[in-house]
Each structure stands twice: as structure tokens, then as C-alpha cells.
C-alpha positions as CSV (number, residue, x, y, z in Angstrom):
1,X,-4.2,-8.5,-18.7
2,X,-6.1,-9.0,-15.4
3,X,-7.1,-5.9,-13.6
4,X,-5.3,-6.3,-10.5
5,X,-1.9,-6.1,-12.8
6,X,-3.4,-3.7,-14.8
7,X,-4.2,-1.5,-12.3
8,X,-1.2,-1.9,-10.1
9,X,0.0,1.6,-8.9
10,X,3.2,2.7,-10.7
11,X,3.6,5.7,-7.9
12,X,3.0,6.3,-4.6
13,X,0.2,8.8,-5.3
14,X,-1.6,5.9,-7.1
15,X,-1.4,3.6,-3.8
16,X,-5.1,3.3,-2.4
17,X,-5.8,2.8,1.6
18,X,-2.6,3.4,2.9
19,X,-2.3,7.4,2.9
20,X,0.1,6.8,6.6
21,X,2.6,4.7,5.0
22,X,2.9,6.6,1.6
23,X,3.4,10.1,3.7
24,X,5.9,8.2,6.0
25,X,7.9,7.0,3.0
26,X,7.5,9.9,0.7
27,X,8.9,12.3,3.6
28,X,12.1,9.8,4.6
29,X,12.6,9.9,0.5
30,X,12.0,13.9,0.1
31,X,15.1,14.3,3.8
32,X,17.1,11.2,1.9
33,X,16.8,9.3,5.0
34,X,16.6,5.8,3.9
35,X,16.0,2.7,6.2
36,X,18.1,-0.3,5.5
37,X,15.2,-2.7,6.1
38,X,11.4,-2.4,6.4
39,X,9.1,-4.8,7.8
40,X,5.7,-4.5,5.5
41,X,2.9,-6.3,7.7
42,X,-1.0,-6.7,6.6
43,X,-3.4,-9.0,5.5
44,X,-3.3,-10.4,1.7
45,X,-4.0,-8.0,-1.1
46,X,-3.2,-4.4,0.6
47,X,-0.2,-3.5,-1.8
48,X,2.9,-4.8,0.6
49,X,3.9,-5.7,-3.0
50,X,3.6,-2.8,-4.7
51,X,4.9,-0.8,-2.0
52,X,8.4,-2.6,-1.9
53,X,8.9,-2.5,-5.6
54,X,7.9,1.0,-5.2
55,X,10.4,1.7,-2.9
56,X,12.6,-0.1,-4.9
57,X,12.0,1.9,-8.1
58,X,12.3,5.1,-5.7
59,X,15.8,5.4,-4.6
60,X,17.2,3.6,-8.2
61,X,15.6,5.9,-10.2
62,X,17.8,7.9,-12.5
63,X,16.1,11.2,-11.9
64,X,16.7,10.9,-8.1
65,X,18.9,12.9,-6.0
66,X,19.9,10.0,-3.4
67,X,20.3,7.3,-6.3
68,X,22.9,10.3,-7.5
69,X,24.5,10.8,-4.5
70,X,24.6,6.7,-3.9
71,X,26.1,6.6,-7.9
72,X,28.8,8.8,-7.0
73,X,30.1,7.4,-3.6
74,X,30.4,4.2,-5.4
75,X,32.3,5.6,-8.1
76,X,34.7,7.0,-5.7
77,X,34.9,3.7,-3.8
78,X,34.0,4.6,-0.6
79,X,30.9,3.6,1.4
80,X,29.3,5.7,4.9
81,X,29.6,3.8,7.8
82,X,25.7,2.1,9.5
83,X,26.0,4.8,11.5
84,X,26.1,7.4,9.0
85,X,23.4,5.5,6.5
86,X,20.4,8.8,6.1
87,X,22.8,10.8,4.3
88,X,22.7,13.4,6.3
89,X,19.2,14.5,5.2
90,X,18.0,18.4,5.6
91,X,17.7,20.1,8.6
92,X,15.2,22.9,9.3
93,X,14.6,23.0,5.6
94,X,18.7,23.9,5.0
95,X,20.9,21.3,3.1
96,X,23.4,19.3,5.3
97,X,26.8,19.8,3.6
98,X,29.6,17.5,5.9
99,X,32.6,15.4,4.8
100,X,33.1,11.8,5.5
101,X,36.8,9.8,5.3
102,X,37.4,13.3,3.7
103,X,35.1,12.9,0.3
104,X,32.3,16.0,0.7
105,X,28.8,15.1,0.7
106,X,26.5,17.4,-1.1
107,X,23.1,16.4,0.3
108,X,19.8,17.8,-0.9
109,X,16.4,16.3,-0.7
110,X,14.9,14.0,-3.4
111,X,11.6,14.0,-5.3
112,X,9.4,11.3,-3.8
113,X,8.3,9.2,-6.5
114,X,9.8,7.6,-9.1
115,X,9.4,8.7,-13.0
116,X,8.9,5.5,-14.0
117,X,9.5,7.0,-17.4
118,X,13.5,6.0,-16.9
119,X,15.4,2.6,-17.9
120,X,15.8,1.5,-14.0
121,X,11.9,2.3,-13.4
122,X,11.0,0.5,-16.4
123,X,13.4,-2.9,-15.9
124,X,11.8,-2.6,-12.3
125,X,8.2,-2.7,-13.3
126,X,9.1,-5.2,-15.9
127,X,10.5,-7.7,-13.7
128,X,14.1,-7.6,-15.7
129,X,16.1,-5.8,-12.9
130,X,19.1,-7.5,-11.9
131,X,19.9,-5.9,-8.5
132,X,15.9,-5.8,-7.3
133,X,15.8,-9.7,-6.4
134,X,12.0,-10.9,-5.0
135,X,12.5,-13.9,-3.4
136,X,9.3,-15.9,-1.6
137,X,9.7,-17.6,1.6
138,X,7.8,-20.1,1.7
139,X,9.4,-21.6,-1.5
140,X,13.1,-20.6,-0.2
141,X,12.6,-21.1,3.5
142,X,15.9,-22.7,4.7
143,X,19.6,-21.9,5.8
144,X,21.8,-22.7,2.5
145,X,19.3,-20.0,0.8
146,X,19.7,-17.2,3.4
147,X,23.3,-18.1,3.4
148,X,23.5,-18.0,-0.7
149,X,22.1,-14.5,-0.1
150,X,24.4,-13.3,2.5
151,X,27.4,-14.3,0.1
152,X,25.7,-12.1,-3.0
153,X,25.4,-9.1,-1.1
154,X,28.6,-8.2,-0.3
155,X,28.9,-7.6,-3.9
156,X,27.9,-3.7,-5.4
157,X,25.7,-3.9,-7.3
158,X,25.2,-4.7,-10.9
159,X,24.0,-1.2,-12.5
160,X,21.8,0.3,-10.0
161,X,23.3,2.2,-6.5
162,X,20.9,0.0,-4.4
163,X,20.4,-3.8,-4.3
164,X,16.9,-4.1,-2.6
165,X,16.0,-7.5,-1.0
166,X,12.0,-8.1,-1.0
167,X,11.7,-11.5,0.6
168,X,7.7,-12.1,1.0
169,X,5.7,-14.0,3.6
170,X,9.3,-14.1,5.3
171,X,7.5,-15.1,8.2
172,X,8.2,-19.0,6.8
173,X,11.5,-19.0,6.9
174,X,13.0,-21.7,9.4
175,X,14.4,-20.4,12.8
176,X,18.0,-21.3,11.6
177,X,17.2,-19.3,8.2
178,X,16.2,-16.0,10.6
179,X,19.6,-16.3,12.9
180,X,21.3,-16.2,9.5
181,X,20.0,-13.3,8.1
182,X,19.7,-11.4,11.4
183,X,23.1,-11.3,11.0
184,X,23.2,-9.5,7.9
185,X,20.8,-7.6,9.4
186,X,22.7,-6.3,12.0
187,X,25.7,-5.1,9.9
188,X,24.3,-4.4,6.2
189,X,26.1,-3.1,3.3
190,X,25.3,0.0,2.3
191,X,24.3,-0.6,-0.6
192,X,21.6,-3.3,0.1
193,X,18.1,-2.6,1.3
194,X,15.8,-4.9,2.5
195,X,12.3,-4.9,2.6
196,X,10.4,-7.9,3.9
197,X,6.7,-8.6,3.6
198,X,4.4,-10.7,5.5
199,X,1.2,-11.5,6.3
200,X,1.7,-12.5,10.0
201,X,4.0,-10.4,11.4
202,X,3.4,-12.6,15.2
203,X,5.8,-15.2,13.8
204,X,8.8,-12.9,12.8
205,X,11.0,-12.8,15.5
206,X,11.5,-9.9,17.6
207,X,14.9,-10.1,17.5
208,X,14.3,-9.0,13.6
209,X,11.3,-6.5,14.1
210,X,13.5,-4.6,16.1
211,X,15.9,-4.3,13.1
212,X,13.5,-3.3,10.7
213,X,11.3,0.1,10.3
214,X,7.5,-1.5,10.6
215,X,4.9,-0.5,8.4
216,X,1.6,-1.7,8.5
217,X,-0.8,-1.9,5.9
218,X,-4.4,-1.4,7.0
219,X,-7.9,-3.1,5.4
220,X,-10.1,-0.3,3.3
221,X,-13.7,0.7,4.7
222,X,-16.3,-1.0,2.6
223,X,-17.0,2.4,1.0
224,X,-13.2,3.2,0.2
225,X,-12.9,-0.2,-1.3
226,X,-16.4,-0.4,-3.3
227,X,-15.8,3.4,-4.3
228,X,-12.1,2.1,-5.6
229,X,-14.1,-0.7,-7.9
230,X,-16.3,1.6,-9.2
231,X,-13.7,4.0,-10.3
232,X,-12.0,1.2,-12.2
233,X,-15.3,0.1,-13.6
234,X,-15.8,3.4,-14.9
235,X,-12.4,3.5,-16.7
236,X,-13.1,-0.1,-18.4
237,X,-16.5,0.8,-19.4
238,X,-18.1,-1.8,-16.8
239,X,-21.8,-0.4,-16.2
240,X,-21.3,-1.4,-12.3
241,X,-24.2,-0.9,-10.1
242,X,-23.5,0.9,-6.6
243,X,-25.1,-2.1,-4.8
244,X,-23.0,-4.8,-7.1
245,X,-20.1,-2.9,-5.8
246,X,-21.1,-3.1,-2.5
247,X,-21.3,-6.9,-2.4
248,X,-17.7,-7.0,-4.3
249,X,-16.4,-5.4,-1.5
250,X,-18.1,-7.5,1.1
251,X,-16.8,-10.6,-1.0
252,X,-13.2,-9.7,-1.4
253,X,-13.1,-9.1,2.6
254,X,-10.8,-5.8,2.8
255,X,-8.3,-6.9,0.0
256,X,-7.8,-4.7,-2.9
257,X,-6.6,-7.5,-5.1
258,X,-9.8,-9.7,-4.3
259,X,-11.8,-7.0,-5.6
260,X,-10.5,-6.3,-8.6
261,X,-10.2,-10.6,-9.5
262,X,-14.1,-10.6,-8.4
263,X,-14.6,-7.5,-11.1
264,X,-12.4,-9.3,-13.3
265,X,-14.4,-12.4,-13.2
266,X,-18.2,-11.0,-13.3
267,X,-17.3,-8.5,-16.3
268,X,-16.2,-11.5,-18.1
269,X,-19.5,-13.2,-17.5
270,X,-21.8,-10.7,-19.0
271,X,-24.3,-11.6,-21.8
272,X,-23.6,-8.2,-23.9
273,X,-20.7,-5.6,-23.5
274,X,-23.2,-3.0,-22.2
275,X,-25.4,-4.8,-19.8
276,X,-25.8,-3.2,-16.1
277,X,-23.7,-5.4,-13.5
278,X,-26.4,-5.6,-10.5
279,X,-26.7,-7.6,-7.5
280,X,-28.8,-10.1,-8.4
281,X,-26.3,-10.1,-11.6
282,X,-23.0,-10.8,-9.1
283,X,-24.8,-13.2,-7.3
284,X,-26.3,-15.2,-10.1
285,X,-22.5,-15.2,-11.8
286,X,-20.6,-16.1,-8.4
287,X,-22.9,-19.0,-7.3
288,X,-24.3,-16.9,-4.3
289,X,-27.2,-17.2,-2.4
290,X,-29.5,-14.4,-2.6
291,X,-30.6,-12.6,0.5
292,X,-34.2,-14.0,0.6
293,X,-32.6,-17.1,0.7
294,X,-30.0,-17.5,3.5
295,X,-32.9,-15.0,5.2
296,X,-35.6,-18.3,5.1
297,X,-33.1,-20.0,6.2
298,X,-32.1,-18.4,9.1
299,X,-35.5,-17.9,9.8
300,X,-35.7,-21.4,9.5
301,X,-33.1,-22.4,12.3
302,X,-33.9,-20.0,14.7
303,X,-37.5,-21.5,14.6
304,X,-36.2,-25.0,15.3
305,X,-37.9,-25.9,11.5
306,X,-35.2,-28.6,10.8
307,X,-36.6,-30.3,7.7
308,X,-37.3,-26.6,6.1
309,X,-33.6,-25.8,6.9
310,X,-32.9,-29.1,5.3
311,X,-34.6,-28.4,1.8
312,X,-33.3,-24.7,1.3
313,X,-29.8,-26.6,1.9
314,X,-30.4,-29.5,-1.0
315,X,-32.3,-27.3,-3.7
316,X,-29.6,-24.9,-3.0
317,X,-27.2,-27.1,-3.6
318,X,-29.1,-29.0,-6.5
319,X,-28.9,-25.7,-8.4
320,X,-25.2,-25.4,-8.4
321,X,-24.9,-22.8,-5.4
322,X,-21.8,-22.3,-3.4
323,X,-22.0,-23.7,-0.1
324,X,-19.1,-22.2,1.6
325,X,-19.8,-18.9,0.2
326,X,-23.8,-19.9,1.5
327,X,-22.6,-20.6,4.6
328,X,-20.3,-17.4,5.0
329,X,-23.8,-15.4,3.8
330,X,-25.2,-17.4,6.7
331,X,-22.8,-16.4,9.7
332,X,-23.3,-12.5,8.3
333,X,-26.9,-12.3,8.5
334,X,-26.4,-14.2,12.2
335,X,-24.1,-11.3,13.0
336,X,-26.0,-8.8,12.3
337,X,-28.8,-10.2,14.2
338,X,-26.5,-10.5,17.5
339,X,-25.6,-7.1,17.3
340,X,-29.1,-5.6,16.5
341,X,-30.8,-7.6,19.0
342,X,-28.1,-8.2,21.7
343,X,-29.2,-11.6,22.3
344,X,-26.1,-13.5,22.7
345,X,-27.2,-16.8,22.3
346,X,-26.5,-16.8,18.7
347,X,-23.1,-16.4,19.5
348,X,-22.5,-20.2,20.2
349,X,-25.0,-20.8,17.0
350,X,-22.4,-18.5,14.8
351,X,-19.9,-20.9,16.4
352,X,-21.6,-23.9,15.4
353,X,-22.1,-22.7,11.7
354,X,-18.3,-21.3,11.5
355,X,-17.3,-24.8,12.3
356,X,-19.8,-26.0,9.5
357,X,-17.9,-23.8,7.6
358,X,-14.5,-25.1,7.7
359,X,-15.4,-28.7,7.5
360,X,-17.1,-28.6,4.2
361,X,-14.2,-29.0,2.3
362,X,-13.2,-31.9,3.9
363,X,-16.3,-33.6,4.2
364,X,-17.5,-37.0,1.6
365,X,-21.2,-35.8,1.5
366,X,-21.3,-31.8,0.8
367,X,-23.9,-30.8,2.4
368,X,-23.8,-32.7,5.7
369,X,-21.6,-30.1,7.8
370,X,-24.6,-27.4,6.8
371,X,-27.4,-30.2,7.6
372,X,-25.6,-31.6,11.1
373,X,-24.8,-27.8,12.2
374,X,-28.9,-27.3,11.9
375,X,-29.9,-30.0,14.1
376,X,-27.5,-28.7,16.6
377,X,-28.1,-25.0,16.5
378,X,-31.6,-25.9,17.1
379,X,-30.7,-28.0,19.9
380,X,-29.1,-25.1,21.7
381,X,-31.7,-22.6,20.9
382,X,-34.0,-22.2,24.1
383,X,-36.4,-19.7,22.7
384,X,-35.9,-16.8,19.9
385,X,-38.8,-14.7,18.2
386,X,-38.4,-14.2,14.6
């Protein structure tokens, strides 16, 4: 099993990064005031994920107070108005007894995370839960599927109290496919929750923000996500060197996930089980330049040395290297040196080698959007010491 599955937290406590959005939930759980939807925005690889199915296993599990509560209104056939939906939650610590269409509501808090020791915590994690439906956007984007969903949910569910909705990347769903559900929206069951996810929350539509509690997921420091690697390393016996880790981090750019693929991948490539994971080892394994290297080179550029520049790119290249990952390694060190040395000329030279960057993929010749961004970088450098 890969690591990232492995690994994937089972409970809120276990959700790394995101200590804001796990105390916001696990207080509106603990008062059994539950939002009808959520709007779970963040780059790829935070835990937007997890975090639905989490919520998800949270207020179905058998051991919880509001999936009691929920159990027993739809036993007795009745369901709380939208206005009434929080039911009725604790105030100053004391439990909110009130009745509603005369049927008395015993309300008391809830524990905050699931058991996941129970049969609706288990089908959950398992994938085999019949009234948790994950439905991806950009696969189901249009009107007749929004509309085949607005037909379901007027059903109870199945065997659960709640049906919860987690459509991801919902931000490709066609304009016509957001009016649809904005309607449903608007007036939800009280049974249904939804939770949408996305990765670019600009192209949701306001008129559905506003409808939806927003939660977003925030990128791990390098240290919080290097630290997280080497806890995991530890666990699967990895021998993972701080400064490996370091670079993992760096590689998988913020994203959990990345990380633990990248781990995934280099423990897999080690001579013998015990062998130390260094560096120079992640580098060798991934295809990366070493720092020596993209340092001549940018040495080389910044000296107007074009036929140097030119041979570090083709023996680079000749020995198998990455040249997209080369050329990320490049724009860093470039970085760094604007920021250290305030000259701001090597802004439009991180410009021209970003550019370089994105046309590699489409180019016949490999290494020609490398070799054509060093003749003009040196072009526009007037003068630079080295």
C-alpha cells in the first residue's frame, strides 16, 4: 500500500497542518452545530479529502450523539425546519432542551471524532458506504448530473442519518450545472450535507460561497512538512537523513501527499533495506541536479559564458538528468540570489528561465528552451559580479 493511503488520518487529531480547521470543526461537532455545506479550498495534497470523509464518518458514526438524535427524528418522521438545522447546540455549557412540531429534543453535545472502530466508520473508510457518495467534477461536470443528484436527495437515506455530498474540484462544473445545484443549496434536506472541495476556489461562484461555511486549508512550513516525513520514515524503518528530508519537502512544494509519493519512490530505490537515504542519495534516485551543478551554471549565465552554460545543459542531459526539475533547481538558486543581493535585474532573467520552463514539454529538441533562455538572459544582463 502506498504511504500516502497508508498514512491517511483516520481522526481529526491525526490531520497534520491544519490545526484552525480541525478546532473549528471539532467545536461545531462537540455544540452539534452542523453546517449543511462546506466549501474546502487549498492547493492539491492538504487533506481537503480526508477532511470531508472525516466529516463524513463524524456525524454517521454510531457512537455519536447528533447521528443519535438525527436516527431518532427520522424514526419519528419528522424533520427541523433550515432554520432550526444546529440542533439547538449548548449554551453556556447547559444543554438546550426545546420542542419542535411538538416532538422534544434532547440535545447534548457530541464527541468530536469518530471511533472508526464502528460498521458506519468502517464502510466509510472502506469506500462501501451507500449514503457517503464522492462524486469528481471534472468527470461529472454538466446539468443532467447535478440534476440526477438533486432527484436522489430528496430520498432519507439508506442506513446512515446523514447523506453527505463530497463533490471535488467542483470548481469545473459548467455554469448551468452551478444554478442547478445552487438551488438545492438554498433549500437542503435535512438530512443531506454537502461538502465541496476545490483547488481554485476564484472560479466558484459567489452566489455558492455565500452558501457554504469556507474552510481553507493552508501549505505546511518546510520544517512541519520535512519533520512530518521523518516521523513516517521512522515508523517504516526508512534511515532518512535530516537534509534528504529537507529536499523532499522542497520537491513536493507544500503538499502532504507529494511528500509522502517522493518517500514512497526513493525508499523503493535503495540498494539494501538499511542504507541511509541522503541527499546526494534523493538526488541521484530522482534525476536531480546536484547543487554544484545548477551553481556552475548559474555562475555560468550571469557571466555571459554561453558555450559553458551550453555543455553543463547537454552532459546534464546526456546522463539522464531531469530538465524540468534542472530548470526548477535553476529559478531557486536565481531567487535566492535576488533576495540576498537585491539586485533586481535577475527578476526578468527568472522570467526568462520560468518561460524555459514551461515550454520544455512542448518542445521537438529537449534541451533547446534551456539553451535559447541562455543566450537571452545573457543578452539582458548589463553587468553582475559573481
Amino acid at each position: 500500500m502506498s504511504l500516502y493511503l497508508k498514512y491517511r488520518p483516520q481522526k481529526f487529531g491525526e490531520v497534520k497542518g491544519q490545526e484552525h480547521i480541525v478546532q473549528t470543526l471539532k467545536n461545531a461537532l462537540k455544540q452539534g452545530k452542523i453546517g449543511h455545506a462546506y466549501l474546502l479550498t487549498g492547493s492539491r495534497g492538504l487533506g481537503k479529502t480526508t477532511v470531508a470523509r472525516l466529516i463524513a464518518k463524524a456525524v454517521n458514526c454510531q457512537q455519536s450523539t447528533i447521528n443519535k438524535q438525527q436516527s431518532t427524528r427520522l424514526r419519528q418522521g419528522f424533520h427541523l425546519r433550515p432554520a432550526e438545522r444546529g440542533f439547538g447546540g449548548q449554551v453556556g455549557g447547559q444543554a438546550n432542551n426545546r420542542r419542535v412540531d411538538g416532538y422534544k429534543l434532547e440535545v447534548e453535545g457530541c464527541d468530536s471524532e469518530p471511533c472508526v472502530n464502528c460498521d458506519s466508520c468502517q464502510e466509510i473508510a472502506e469506500g462501501r458506504a451507500l449514503d457517503v457518495l464522492e462524486i469528481d467534477a471534472a468527470s461529472n461536470r454538466g446539468i443532467e448530473e447535478i440534476r440526477e443528484l438533486r432527484e436522489k436527495i430528496k430520498f432519507a437515506p439508506s442506513s446512515f442519518p446523514y447523506k453527505v455530498y463530497i463533490i471535488d474540484e467542483v470548481h469545473m462544473l459548467t455554469k448551468e450545472a452551478f444554478n442547478a445545484l445552487l438551488k438545492t443549496l438554498e433549500e437542503p434536506p435535512t438530512h443531506a450535507i454537502f461538502i465541496l472541495a476545490t483547488t481554485e476556489a476564484h472560479k466558484v461562484p459567489l452566489t455558492i460561497q455565500s452558501r457554504c461555511q469556507r474552510l481553507d486549508f493552508r501549505r505546511p512550513s518546510s520544517d512541519e512538512l520535512s519533520g512530518h516525513l521523518q516521523g513516517v520514515a521512522e515508523k517504516e524503518k526508512i534511515n532518512l537523513s535530516p537534509g534528504a528530508a529537507r529536499l523532499l519537502s522542497d520537491l513536493a512544494n507544500g503538499s502532504f501527499r507529494d511528500g509522502l509519493s517522493l518517500l514512497d519512490q526513493i525508499a523503493g530505490g535503495r540498494q539494501h533495506i538499511g542504507d541511509e537515504i541522503n541527499e546526494e542519495g534523493v538526488r541521484r534516485l530522482l534525476g536531480l541536479a546536484e547543487e554544484k551543478l545548477v551553481t556552475e551554471f548559474v555562475d555560468c549565465v550571469l557571466a555571459k559564458d554561453i558555450q559553458a552554460a551550453w555543455r553543463l545543459i547537454g552532459g546534464f542531459y546526456q546522463a539522464g538528468g531531469d530538465l524540468l526539475n534542472f530548470s526548477q533547481s535553476i529559478i531557486g538558486q536565481l531567487r535566492r540570489k535576488m533576495i540576498e543581493s537585491q539586485d533586481f535585474q535577475l527578476a526578468g532573467i527568472i522570467d526568462i528561465f520560468v518561460k524555459a520552463a514551461n515550454e520544455l514539454k512542448y518542445s521537438s529538441i529537449s534541451t533547446l528552451p534551456l539553451e535559447l533562455a541562455v543566450v537571452e538572459a545573457t543578452v539582458r544582463i548589463k553587468n553582475y559580479e559573481v
